[in-house]
N, C-alpha and C positions, 0 to 999 in steps of 0.2 A: 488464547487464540491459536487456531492452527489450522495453513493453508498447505493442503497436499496440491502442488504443482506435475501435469501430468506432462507436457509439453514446452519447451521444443526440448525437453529432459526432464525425469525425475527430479523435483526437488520437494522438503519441507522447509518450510516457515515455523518455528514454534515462541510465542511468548507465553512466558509463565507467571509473568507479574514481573518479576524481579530482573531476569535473563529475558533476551531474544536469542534464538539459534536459528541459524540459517546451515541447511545439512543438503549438500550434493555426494550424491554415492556417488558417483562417476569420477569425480573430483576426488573421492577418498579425504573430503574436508568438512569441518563445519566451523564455520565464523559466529563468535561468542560476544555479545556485548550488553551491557547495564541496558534494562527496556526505559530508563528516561532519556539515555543517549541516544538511541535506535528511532529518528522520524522516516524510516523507509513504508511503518506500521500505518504511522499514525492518522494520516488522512483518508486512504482505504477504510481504517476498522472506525475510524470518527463516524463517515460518514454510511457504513454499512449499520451500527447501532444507532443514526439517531443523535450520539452526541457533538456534534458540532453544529454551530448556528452559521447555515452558508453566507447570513448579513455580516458575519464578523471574518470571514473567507473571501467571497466574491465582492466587486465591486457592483457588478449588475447581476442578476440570472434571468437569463432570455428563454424561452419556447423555442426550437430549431427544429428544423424536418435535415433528415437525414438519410440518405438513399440507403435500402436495404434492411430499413426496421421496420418490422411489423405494423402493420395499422393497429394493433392493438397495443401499442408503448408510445411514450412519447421523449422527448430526447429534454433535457434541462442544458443548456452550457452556463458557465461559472466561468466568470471573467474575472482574474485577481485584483484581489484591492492590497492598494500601497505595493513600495518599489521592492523589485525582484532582485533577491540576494545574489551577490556572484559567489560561487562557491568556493570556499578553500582548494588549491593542487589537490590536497588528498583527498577531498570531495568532489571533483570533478567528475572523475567516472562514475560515481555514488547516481541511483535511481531512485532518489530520496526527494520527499513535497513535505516540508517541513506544514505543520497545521498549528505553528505559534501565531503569536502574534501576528497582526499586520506591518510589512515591511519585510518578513522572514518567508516569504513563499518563492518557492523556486518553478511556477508552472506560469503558461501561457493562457490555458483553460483548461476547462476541465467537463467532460461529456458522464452525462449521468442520463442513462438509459431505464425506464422506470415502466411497469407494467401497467394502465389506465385502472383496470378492473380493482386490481387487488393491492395498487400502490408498493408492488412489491422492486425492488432493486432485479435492474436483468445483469448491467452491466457499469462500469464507470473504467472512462478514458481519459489519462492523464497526459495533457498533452505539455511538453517542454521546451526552452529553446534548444536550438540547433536540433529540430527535427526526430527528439526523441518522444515518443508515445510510449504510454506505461495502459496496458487493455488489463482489466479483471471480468472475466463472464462469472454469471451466476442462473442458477436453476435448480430447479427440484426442492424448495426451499421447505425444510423441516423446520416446527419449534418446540423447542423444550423436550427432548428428546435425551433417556438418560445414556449420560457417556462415563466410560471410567474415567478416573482420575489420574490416571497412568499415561492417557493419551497426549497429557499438556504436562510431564515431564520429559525432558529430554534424555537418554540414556547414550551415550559415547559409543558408538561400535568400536570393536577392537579395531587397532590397522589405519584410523581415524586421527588424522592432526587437527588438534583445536587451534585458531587462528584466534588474537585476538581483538576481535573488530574495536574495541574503543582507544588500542596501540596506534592500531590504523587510521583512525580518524584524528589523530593528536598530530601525525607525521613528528619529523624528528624533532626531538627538542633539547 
């Protein structure tokens, strides 16, 4: 998978199966960690392929109208099932919606913006306590479209310090 981020900065996203990289040029960084340790992925790309069952996620999913979307979408919200993890110190700043188990979710709800016509995903809004929102838009939606293989390796710029995100998420021990 790989999310080129245009705003409020440049960033990429790359998982490769094995590694997630998270790469700020601005920053002159990229944070490195194991992709079964990495759930900042996993509910996004769960629910953009299809693999996750929102009965094993939500406790209800409701129909909602929501000011400013198109008459041609409709809005899904996901209300979590079972109790919301408080997160570790070193997980607290983390903008992470773990997609384990029930018991393991760290969201409020969760808005899934969906096209009527074409069933297509427009958007999904992650909503968290203490008033944090996680937004992904989508459009232009290609499939099966051939891409090198080069583009889901990650390659190190020179000048570049690798962090390493699974140090961080241990905190001290």
């Amino acid at each position: 998978m790989r999310w080129e981020y245009e705003s409020p900065e440049k960033k990429l996203f790359l998982a490769d199966g094995k590694t997630v990289w998270f790469y700020v040029p601005y920053d002159h960084t990229v944070t490195k960690a194991p992709a079964k340790e990495s759930s900042d992925w996993r509910t996004p790309l769960a629910l953009l392929t299809g693999k996750v069952e929102l009965s094993r996620l939500c406790s209800r999913v409701d129909l909602i109208e929501q000011k400013g979307v198109p008459a041609t979408h409709v809005i899904l919200r996901c209300l979590p099932k079972g109790e919301k993890k408080t997160p570790l110190p070193a997980q607290a700043e983390s903008s992470s919606l773990a997609a384990g188990p029930p018991g393991e979710v760290d969201f409020t709800e969760v808005l899934l913006e969906m096209d009527k016509s074409s069933g297509e995903l427009a958007r999904i809004e992650i909503r968290q306590p203490g008033g944090i929102e996680l937004e992904y838009r989508f459009g232009d939606w290609l499939e099966d479209i051939p891409l090198a293989d080069d583009m889901f390796r990650f390659q190190v710029p020179v000048g570049v310090a690798v962090v390493d995100g699974a140090a961080l998420s241990q905190g001290p021990g």
